[in-house]
C-alpha positions in Angstrom: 128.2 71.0 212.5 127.0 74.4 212.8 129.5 77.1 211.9 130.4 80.9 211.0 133.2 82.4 209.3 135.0 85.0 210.9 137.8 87.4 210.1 140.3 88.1 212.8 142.6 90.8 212.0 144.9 90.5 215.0 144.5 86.7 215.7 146.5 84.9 218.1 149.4 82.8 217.6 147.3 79.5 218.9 144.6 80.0 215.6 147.8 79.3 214.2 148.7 76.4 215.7 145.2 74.9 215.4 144.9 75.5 211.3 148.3 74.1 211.3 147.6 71.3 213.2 144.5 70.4 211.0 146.8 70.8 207.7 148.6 68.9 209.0 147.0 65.6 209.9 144.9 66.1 206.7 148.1 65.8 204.8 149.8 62.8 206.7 146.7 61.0 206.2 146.2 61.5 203.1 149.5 61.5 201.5 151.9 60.0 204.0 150.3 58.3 207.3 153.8 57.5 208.4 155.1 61.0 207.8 157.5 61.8 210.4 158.0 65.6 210.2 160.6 67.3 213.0 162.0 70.5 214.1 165.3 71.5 213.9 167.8 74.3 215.1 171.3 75.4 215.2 172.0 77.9 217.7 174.3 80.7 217.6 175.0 80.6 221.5 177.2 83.5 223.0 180.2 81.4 224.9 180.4 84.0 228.2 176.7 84.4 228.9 175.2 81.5 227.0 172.8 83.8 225.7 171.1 82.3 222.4 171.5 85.0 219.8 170.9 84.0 216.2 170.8 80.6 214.4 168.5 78.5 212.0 165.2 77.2 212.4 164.3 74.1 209.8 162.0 71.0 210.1 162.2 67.4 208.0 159.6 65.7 206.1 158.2 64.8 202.9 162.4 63.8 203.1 163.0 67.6 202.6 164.5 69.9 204.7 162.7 72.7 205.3 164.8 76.2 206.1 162.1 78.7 207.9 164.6 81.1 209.6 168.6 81.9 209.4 169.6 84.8 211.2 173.4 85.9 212.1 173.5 89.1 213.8 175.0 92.2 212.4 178.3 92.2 214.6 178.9 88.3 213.7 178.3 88.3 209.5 180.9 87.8 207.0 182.5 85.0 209.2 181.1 82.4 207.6 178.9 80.9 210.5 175.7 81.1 208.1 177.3 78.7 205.9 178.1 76.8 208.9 174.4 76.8 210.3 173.3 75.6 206.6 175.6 72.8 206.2 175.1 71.3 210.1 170.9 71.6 209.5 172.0 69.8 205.8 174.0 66.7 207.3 171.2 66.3 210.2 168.8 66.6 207.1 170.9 63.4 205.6 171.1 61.4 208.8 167.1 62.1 208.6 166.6 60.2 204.9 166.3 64.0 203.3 167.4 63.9 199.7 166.9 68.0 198.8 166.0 71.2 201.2 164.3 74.4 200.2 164.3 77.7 201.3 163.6 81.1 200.5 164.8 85.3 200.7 163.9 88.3 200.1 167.9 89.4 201.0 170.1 89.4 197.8 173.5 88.9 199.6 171.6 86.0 201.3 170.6 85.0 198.0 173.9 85.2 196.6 175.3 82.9 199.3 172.7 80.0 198.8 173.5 80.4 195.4 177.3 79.7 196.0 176.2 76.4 198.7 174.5 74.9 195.6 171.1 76.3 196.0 169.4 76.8 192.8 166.6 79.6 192.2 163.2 77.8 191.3 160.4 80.8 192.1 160.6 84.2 192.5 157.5 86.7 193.8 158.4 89.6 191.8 157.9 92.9 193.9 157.7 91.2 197.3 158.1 93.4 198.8 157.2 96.2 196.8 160.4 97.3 194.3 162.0 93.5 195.5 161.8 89.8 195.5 160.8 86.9 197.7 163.3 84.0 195.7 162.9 80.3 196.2 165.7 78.0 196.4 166.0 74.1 196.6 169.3 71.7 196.7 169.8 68.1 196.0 171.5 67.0 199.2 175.2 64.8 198.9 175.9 62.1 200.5 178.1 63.9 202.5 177.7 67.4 203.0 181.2 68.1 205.8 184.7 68.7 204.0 187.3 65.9 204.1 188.9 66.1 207.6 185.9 68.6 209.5 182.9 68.1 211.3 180.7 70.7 211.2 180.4 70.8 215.2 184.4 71.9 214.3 183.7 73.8 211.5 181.2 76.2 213.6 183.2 76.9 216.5 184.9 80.2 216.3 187.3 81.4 219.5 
């Protein structure tokens, strides 16, 4: 194969895709060929309009759970519903053969409340950004991860 390297300093969200893609069927072939890795959300949906407006994005594999994204807009924070989102994406995680998730933050109250769900700091990019920190978390997962008496589809609905 012929070839050329080129730098694209606005590229696309498919060049994405297509390295991603390549990394990885590289990796389930060479470490795992029966790797199963899936997408997951949980959806802050506004009850009048139905108007998705904050949430978490995650995926499984490598029996990990994998927390990209949590966001819980201003007007809706200090309810608890991020704790919510985490411990619904953690007993899907479960019902998926995941035994630990990761996830990182560059906020420190964020950081402070993955700390108090049992997240434990393993990594931290010291002035990331500039004057902060990018902190990496992990968790084993429990067995169970609802309280006694609660599901989690009842422990995220707020009136």
């Amino acid at each position: 194969m012929n070839f050329h390297l080129e730098l694209l300093p606005k590229p696309h969200s498919i060049i994405r895709q297509i390295i991603l893609n390549g990394l990885t069927d590289f990796n389930r072939n060479a470490f795992m060929p029966d790797l199963k890795t899936e997408d997951l959300a949980v959806v802050i949906r506004a009850v009048d309009s139905k108007t998705i407006v904050g949430g978490l994005w995650a995926h499984t594999s490598w029996e990990w759970l994998t927390i990209e994204l949590i966001f819980v807009p201003e007007s809706l924070r200090k309810q608890g519903i991020a704790r919510n989102l985490i411990a619904m994406a953690e007993e899907e995680a479960i019902k998926r053969g995941c035994h630990a998730a990761w996830l990182d933050t560059l906020n420190s109250e964020a950081l402070a409340l993955y700390e108090r769900l049992g997240y434990e700091r393993f990594g931290e990019l010291k002035d990331f950004p500039k004057g902060g920190s990018r902190t990496f978390l992990q968790k084993k997962l429990a067995t169970d991860v609802s309280q006694p008496g609660q599901s989690s589809e009842r422990m995220a609905q707020r009136s």
